[in-house]
C-alpha positions in Angstrom: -7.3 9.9 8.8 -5.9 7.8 6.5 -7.1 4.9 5.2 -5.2 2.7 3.5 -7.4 -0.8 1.9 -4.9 -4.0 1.1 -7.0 -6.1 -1.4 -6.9 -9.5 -1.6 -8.2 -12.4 -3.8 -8.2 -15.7 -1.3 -4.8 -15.7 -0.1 -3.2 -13.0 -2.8 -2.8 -9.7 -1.9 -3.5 -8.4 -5.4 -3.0 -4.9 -4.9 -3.8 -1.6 -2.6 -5.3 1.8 -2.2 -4.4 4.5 -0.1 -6.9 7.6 0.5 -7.1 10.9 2.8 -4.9 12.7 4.7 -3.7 12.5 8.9 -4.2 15.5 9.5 -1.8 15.9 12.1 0.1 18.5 10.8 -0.1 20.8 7.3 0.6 19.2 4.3 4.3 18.4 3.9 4.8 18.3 7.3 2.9 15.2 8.6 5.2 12.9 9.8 2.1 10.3 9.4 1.3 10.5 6.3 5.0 10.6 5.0 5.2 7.3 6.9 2.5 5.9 4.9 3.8 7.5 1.4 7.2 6.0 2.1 6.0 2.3 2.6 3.4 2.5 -0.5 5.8 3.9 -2.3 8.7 1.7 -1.6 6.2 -1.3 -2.6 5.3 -0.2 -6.0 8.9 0.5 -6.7 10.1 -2.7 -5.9 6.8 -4.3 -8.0 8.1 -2.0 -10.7 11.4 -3.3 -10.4 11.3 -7.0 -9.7 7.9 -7.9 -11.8 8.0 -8.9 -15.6 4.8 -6.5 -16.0 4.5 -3.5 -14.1 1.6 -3.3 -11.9 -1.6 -0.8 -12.4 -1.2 2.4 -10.6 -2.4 5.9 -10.1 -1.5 9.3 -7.6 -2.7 12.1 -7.1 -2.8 14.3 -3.8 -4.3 12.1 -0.9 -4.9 9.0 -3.3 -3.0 6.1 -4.2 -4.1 2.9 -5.8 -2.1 -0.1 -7.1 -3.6 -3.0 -8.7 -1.4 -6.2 -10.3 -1.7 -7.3 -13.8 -1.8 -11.0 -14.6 1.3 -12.7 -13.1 2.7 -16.2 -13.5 3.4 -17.7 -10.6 7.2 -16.8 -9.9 6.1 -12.9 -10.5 3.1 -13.6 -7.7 5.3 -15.5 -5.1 7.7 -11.8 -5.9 4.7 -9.6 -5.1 3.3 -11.5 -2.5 7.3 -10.8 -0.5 6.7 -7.3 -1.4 3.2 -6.9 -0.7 3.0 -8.6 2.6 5.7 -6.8 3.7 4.3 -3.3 3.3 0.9 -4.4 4.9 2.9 -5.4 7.9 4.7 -1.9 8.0 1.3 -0.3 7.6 -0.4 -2.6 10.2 2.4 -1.7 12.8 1.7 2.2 11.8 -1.7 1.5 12.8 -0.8 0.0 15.9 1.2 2.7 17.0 -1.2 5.9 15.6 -4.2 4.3 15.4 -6.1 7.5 15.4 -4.1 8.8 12.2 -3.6 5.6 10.0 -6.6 3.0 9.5 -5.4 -0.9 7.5 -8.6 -2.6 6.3 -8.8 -5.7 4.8 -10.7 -6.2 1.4 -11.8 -9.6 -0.3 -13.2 -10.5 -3.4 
């Protein structure tokens, strides 16, 4: 399954990590996880494109983690559009294949 945390401070989402595999199908060749990897993805390119700083990231094979640096408040209200966007395409994934994909929420 995998398991993807969106972390949040209050009301921020301030960043995301992604960990395991569906294990519907071999690697390469599950449709579920490529869903995930293409909505995670898309996110942290569009922080690395529309933030001032780019955001804290690492991946590696069935890991992905993405935290953001210290914004201002223009660069937050950009992450927040981006951010909240991918949890919804991850919640809706869940929704649909809920025994391959698993959204948790986190709070500090």
């Amino acid at each position: 399954m995998v398991q993807i945390k969106v972390m949040y401070d209050g009301g921020t989402i301030i960043g995301f990590r992604v960990q395991g595999h569906a294990g519907y199908e071999t690697s390469g060749n599950d449709i579920y996880c490529s869903g995930v990897s293409a909505i995670t993805g898309t996110a942290l390119i569009g922080l690395q494109k529309h933030l001032s700083q780019p955001p804290y990231y690492e991946v590696r094979d069935g890991w992905m983690e993405c935290r953001l640096p210290d914004l201002d408040a223009k660069d937050i209200d950009k992450a927040q559009i981006i951010l909240s966007t991918m949890e919804a395409g991850l919640v809706s994934l869940q929704d649909n294949y809920p025994q391959y994909i698993k959204v948790l929420i986190g709070r500090l």
